[in-house]
C-alpha positions in Angstrom: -10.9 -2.8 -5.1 -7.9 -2.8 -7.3 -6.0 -5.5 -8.1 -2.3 -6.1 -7.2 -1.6 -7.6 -11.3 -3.5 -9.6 -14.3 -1.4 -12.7 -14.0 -2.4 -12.7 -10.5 -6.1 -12.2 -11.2 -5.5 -15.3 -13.6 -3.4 -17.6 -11.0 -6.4 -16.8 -8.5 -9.0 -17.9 -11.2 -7.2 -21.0 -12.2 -6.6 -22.3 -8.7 -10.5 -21.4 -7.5 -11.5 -23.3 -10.8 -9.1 -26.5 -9.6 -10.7 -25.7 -6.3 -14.5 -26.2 -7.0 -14.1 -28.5 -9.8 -12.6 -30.7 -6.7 -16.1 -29.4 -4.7 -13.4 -27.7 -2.5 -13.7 -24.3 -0.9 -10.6 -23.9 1.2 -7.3 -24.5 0.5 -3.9 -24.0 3.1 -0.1 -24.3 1.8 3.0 -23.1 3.7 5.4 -21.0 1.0 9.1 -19.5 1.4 9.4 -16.0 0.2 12.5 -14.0 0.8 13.9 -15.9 2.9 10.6 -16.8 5.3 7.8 -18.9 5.8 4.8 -18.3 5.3 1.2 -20.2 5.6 -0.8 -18.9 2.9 -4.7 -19.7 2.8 -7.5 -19.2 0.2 -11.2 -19.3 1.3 -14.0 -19.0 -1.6 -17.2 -17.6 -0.3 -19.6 -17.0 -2.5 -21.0 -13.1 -3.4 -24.3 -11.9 -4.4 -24.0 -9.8 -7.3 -25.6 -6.5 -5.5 -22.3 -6.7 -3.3 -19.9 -6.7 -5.4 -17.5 -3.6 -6.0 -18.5 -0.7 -8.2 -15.0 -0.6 -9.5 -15.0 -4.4 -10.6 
């Protein structure tokens, strides 16, 4: 799994920290790009570590 860019790796990682530090797991915004809107969600689940990607 690669990822799209390291300051998006760190955005991700800053708002799942925010996220459980709140005891939240799920977390729904609406956001304009280009000229549309868009309803962006983020849903933490947790992994066990023998599922995780070779490539992480």
């Amino acid at each position: 799994m690669a990822s799209l860019s390291p300051d998006l790796d760190i955005a991700l990682t800053q708002l799942t920290e925010r996220l459980l530090t709140n005891d939240q797991t799920f977390a729904q915004t609406y956001v304009m790009a280009k000229g549309q809107l868009y309803r962006t969600e983020l849903r933490l689940c947790p992994v066990p570590p023998h599922e995780l990607p070779a490539d992480l």
